[in-house]
C-alpha positions as CSV (number, residue, x, y, z in Angstrom):
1,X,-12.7,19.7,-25.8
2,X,-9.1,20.8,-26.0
3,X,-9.5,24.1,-27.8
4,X,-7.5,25.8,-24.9
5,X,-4.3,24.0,-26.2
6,X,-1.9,26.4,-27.5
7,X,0.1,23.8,-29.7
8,X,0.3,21.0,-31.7
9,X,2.5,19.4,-29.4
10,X,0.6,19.9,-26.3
11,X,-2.8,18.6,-28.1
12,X,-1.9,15.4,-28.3
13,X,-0.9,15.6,-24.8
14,X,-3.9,14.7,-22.7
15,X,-4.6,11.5,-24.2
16,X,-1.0,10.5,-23.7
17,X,-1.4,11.8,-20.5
18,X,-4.6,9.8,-19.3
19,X,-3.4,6.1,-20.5
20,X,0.0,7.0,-18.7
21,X,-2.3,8.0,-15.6
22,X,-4.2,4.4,-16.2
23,X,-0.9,2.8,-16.2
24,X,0.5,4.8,-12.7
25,X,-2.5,4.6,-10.8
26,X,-1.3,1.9,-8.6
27,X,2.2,3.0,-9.0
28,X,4.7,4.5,-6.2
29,X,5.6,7.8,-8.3
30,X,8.2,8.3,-5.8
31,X,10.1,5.9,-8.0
32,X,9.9,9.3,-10.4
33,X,12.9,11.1,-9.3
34,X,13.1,13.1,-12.3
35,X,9.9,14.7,-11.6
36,X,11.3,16.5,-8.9
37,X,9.8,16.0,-5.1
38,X,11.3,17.9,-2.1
39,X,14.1,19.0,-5.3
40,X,11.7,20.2,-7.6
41,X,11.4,23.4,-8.9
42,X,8.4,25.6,-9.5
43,X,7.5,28.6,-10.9
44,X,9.1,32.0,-9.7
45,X,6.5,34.1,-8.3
46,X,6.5,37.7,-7.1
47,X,4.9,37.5,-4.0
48,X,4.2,41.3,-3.4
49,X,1.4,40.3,-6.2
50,X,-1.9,37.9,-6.3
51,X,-0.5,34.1,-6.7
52,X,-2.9,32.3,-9.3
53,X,-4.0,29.4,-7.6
54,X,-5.5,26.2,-9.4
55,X,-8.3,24.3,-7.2
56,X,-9.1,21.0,-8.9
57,X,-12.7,19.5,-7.2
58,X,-15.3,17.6,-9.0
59,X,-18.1,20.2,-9.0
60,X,-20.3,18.4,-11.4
61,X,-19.6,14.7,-9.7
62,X,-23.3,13.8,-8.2
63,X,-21.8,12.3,-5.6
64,X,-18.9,14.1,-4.3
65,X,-20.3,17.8,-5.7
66,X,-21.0,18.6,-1.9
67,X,-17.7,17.8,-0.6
68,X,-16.4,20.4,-3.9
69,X,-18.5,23.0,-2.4
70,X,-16.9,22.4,1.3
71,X,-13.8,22.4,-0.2
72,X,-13.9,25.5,-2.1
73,X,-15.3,27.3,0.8
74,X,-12.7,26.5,3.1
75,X,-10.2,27.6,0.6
76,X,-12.2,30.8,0.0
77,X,-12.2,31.1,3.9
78,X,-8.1,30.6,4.1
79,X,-7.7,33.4,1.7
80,X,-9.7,35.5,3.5
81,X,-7.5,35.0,6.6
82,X,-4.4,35.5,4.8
83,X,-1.9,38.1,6.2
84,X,-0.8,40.2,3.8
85,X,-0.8,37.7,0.7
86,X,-3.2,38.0,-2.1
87,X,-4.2,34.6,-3.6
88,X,-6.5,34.5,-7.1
89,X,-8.0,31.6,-6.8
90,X,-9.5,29.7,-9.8
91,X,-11.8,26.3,-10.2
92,X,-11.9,23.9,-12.1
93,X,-14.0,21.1,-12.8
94,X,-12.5,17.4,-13.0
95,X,-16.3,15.6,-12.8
96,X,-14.7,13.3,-10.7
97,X,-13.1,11.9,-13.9
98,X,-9.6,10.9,-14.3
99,X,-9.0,11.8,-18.2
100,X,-10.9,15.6,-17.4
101,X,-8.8,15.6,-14.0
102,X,-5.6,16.0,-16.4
103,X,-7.1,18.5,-19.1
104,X,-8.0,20.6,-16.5
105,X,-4.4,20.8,-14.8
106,X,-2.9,21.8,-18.2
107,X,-5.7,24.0,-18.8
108,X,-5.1,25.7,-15.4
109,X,-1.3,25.9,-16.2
110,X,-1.9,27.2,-19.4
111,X,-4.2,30.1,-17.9
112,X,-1.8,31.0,-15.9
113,X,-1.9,28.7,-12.2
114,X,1.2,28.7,-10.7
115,X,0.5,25.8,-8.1
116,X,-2.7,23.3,-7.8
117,X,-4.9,22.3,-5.5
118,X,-6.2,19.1,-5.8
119,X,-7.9,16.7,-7.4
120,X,-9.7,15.1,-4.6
121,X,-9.6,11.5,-6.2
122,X,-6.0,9.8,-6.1
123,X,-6.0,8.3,-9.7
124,X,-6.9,12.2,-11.2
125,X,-4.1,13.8,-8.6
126,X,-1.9,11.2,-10.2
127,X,-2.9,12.4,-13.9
128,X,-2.9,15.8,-13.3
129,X,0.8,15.9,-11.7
130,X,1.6,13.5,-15.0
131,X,-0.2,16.4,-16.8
132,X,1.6,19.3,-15.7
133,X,5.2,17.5,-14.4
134,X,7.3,19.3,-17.5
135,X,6.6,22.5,-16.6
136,X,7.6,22.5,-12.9
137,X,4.7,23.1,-11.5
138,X,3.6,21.5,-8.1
139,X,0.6,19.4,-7.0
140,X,-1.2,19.7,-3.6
141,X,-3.9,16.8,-3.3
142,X,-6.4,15.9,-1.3
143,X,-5.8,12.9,-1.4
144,X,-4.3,10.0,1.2
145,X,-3.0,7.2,-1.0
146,X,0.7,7.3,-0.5
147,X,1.2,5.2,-4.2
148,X,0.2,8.7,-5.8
149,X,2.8,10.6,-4.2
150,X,5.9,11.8,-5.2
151,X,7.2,13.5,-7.6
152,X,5.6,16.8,-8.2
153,X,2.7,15.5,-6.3
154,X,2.0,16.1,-2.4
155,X,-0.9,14.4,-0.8
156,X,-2.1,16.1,1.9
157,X,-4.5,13.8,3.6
158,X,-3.8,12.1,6.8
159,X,-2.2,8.6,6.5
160,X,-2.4,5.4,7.9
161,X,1.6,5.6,8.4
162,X,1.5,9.0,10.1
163,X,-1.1,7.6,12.3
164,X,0.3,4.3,13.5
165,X,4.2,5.6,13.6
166,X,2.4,7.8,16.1
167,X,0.5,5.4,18.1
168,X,3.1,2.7,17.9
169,X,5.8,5.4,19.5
170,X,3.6,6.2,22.4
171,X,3.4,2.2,22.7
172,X,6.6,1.9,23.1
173,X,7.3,4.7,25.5
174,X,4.3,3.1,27.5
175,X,6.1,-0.4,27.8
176,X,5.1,-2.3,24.9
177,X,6.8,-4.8,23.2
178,X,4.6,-6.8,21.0
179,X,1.2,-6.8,18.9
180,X,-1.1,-9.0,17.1
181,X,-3.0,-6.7,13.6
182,X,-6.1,-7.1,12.9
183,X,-7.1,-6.1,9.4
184,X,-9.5,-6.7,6.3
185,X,-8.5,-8.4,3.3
186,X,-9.5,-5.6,0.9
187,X,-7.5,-2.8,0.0
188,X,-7.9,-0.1,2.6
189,X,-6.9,-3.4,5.1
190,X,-3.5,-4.2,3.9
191,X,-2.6,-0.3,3.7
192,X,-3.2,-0.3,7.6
193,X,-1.6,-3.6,7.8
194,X,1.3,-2.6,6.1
195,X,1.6,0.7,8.0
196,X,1.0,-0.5,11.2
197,X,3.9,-3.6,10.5
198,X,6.5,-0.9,9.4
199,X,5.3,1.7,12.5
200,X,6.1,-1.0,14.8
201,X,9.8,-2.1,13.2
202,X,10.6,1.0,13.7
203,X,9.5,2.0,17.1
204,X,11.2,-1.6,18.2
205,X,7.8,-3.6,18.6
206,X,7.4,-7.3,17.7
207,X,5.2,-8.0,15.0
208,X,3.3,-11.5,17.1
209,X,1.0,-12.4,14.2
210,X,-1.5,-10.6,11.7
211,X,-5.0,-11.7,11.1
212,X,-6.7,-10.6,8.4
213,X,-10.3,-11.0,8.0
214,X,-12.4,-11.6,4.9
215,X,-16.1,-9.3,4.6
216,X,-18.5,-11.4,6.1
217,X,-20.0,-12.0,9.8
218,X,-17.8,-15.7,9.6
219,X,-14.6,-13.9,8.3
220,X,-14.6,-11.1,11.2
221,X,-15.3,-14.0,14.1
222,X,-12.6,-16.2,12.9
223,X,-10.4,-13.5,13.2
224,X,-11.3,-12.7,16.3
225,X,-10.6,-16.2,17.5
226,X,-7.3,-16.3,15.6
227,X,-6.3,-12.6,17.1
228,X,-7.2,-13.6,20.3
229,X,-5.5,-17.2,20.5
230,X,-2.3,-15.6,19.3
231,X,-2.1,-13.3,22.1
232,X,-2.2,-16.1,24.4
233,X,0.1,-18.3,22.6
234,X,3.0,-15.4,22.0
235,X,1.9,-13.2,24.8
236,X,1.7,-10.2,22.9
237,X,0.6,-7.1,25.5
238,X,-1.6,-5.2,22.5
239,X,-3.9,-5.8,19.6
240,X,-4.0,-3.0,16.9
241,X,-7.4,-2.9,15.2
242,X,-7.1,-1.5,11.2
243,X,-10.5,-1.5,10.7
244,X,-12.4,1.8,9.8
245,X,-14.6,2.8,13.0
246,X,-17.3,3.2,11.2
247,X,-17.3,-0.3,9.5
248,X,-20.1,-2.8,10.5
249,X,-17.0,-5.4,11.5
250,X,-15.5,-3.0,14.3
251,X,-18.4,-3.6,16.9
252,X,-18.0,-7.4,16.2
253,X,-14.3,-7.0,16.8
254,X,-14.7,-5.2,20.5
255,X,-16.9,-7.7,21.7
256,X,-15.5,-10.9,20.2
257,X,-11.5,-10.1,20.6
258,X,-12.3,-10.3,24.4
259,X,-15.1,-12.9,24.8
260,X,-12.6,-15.2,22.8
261,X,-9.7,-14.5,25.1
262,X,-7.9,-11.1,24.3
263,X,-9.1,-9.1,27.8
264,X,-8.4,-6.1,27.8
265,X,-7.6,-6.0,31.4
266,X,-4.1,-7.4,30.5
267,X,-4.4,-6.4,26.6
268,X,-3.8,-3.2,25.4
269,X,-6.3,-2.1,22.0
270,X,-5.2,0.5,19.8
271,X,-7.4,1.6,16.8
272,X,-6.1,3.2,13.4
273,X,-8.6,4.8,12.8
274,X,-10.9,8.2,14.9
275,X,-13.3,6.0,17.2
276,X,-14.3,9.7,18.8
277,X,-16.8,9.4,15.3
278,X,-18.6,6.3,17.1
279,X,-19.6,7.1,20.7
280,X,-22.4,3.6,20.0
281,X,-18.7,1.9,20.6
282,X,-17.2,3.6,23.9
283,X,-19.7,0.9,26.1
284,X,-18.5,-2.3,24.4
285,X,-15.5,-4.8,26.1
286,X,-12.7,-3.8,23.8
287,X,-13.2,-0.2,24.3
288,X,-12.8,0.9,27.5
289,X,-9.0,1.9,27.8
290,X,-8.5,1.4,23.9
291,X,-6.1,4.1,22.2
292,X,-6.2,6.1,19.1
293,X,-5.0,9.0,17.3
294,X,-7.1,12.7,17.2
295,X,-5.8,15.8,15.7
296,X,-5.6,19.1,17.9
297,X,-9.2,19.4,18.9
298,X,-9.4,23.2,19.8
299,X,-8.1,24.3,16.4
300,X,-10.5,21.8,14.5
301,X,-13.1,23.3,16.2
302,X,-12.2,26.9,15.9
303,X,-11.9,26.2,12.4
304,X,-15.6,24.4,12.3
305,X,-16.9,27.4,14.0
306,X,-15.4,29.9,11.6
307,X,-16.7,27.6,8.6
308,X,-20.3,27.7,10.1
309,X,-19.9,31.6,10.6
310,X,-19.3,32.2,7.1
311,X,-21.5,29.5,5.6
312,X,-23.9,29.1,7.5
313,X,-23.2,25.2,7.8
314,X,-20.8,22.9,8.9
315,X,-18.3,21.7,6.6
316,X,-17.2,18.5,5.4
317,X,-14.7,16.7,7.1
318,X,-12.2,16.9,4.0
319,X,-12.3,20.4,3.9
320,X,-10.1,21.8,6.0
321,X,-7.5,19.9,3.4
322,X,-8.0,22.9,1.1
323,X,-7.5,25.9,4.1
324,X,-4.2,23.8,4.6
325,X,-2.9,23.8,1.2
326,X,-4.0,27.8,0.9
327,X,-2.5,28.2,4.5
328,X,0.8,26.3,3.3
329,X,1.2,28.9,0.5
330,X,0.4,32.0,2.4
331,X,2.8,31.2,5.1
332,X,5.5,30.7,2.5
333,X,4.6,33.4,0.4
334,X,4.2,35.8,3.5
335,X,7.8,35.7,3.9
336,X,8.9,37.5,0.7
337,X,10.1,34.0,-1.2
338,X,10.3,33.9,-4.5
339,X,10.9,30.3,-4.7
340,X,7.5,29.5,-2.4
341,X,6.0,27.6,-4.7
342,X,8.9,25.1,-5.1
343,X,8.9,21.3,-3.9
344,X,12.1,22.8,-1.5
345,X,10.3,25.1,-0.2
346,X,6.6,23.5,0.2
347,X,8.8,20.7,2.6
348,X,10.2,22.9,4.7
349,X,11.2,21.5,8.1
350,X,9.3,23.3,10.7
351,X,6.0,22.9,8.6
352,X,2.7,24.8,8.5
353,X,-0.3,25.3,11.1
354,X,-3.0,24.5,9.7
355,X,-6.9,23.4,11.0
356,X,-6.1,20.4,12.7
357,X,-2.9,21.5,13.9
358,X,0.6,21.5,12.5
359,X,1.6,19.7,9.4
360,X,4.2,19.2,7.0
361,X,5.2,18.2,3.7
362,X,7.8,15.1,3.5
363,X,10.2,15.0,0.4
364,X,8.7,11.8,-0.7
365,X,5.2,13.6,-1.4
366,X,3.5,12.3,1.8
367,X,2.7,14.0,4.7
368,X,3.3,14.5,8.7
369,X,0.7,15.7,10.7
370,X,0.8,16.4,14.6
371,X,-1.9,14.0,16.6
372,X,-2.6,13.7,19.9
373,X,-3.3,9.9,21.4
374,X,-6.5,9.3,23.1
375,X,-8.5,7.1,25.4
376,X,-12.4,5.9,26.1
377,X,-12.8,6.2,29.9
378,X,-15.6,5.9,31.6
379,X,-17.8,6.2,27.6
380,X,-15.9,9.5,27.2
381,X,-12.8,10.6,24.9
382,X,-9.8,11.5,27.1
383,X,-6.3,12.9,25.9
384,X,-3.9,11.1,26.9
385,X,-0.6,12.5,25.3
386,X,-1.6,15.9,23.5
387,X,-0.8,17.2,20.1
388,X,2.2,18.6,19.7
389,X,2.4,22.2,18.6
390,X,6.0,22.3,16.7
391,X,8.0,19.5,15.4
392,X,11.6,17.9,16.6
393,X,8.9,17.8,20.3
394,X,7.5,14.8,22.0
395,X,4.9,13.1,19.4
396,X,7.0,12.6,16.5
């Protein structure tokens, strides 16, 4: 299985690699320093020549092997729209599996990759930045779990922090002082919580109470109850729901928040996650006026249409992750820089565009994307406070 190895010393390196993985998963590898982050190096390159580019998807996984393909086209399709930069781009298989994730990274790096992109799963982006971390060479994930970044690792999926540090600044600017959370008690739940609680410190919004609600019909009504009497008892002006939009407990949520007291006439809902993927929830009470964060919509599209174009079908909604990583390098690489492929450059200030609109790299691993706030008026989407088109503007 590792016959690719070119020594004794880096045989015995995957195994090593995968229990330290095990051990990291739920780690903050930001706590890594000496792996490198916005200080890192990377490989030299000579970007008058093709740049050997790693994409890590789990092409034989039965259940995410569709979102592989998407990604890989969409990558295909950023090269093809590069200006000027010549990318060799080569896949590899992870299976979906953690252990494989991290063969395949040194394999990659051992063939020649001078950057990867990917894994799509957060434990193998974790292993495969473990695997390859001693030879400089920088990770570009698809994932969104912030306890995976750092280091020589980037994530560059949206997160929950980007999202409510966005929506809890537009809050504030919009005369808002105080909220109540509303969250599950799994996971995913106390991520939102925790992002949404540490948006609002900083945007200078009280934190009135959080309810968290266990997975059951009973669980999501008695936080509804408990949501809504502690927006009469501290006369908090908003509720911010953390639930997914697509979770059975959100519909409960918009109509029980305000039959138990939380009207939305005098409360202000906010939602961390896209409700525009739900139109079955525009009707309901808690709706009408709520907020929430969308990316630029005329880029996502002109991207979706371009996809379609070439592949005859839409793509997935992870893809355009892998056209952003492949636009990041291009952009950097277009400009004559050597050094493109380092963690100082990859978190440059001013950021990429990419096919939800701008983005960046943060020197922790995480990301910064640019997202417009919206509305439901009327049982249609409206933009209230646009994307914004560069950073150091008005939405971050």
């Amino acid at each position: 299985m590792f016959a690719f190895l070119t020594s004794a010393r880096k045989a015995v390196r995957p195994a090593a690699f995968a229990l330290a993985a095990i051990a990291l998963t739920g780690c903050d590898a930001s706590m890594m320093p000496s792996l490198g982050g916005a200080n890192s190096g990377g490989p030299k390159i000579d970007p008058s020549k093709p740049i050997r580019v790693a994409l890590l998807i789990p092409k034989s996984d039965a259940g995410a092997g569709p979102v592989a393909q998407s990604l890989e086209n969409a990558a295909r399709l950023a090269i093809s729209e590069l200006n000027g930069v010549k990318v060799d781009l080569q896949v590899y298989d992870t299976a979906g599996n953690t252990g494989t994730a991290a063969a395949q990274a040194q394999r990659a790096v051992d063939e020649g990759a001078r950057i990867i992109l990917g894994p799509l799963f957060g434990e193998s982006a974790n292993a495969a930045g473990i695997a390859v971390a001693d030879e400089g060479v920088n990770v570009l994930s698809f994932s969104n779990n912030p306890s995976i970044a750092g280091g020589n690792v980037f994530i560059l999926g949206p997160t929950f922090a980007n999202t409510a540090q966005r929506l809890m600044r537009y809050a504030k600017g919009q005369g808002k002082n105080s909220v109540v959370v509303v969250y599950s008690n799994d996971v995913p739940g106390q991520f939102g919580k925790v992002a949404i609680e540490q948006a609002a410190t900083s945007a200078g919004i009280r934190i009135a109470s959080a309810e968290g609600y266990s997975l059951s019909p009973e669980g999501v009504a008695a936080s509804a109850r408990a949501a809504a009497a502690s927006v009469k008892q501290s006369g908090a002006d908003s509720v911010f729901i953390a639930t997914e939009a697509t979770n059975a407990a959100m519909p409960m949520l918009l109509n029980m928040l305000p039959e138990n007291g939380a009207s939305p006439a005098s409360t202000q809902y906010i939602g961390l996650t896209r409700w525009d993927v739900r139109p079955d929830l525009y009707g309901l009470p808690g709706a009408e006026g709520a907020w929430f964060a969308l990316p630029n919509r005329a880029q996502q599209e002109s991207f979706n249409g371009r996809y379609s174009a070439a592949y005859g079908s839409a793509p997935h909604p992870l893809a355009g992750l892998a056209y952003d990583g492949i636009a990041a390098i291009g952009a950097l690489a277009s400009q004559g820089r050597g050094d493109a492929l380092t963690g100082n450059a990859l978190t440059r200030s001013t950021g990429f565009n990419g096919v939800s609109g701008v983005f960046r790299l943060m020197p922790d691993g995480t990301n910064q994307r640019g997202l417009a706030v919206a509305t439901i008026r009327n049982k249609q989407v409206v933009i209230l406070d646009p994307a914004p088109n560069s950073f150091g503007g008005t939405g971050f």
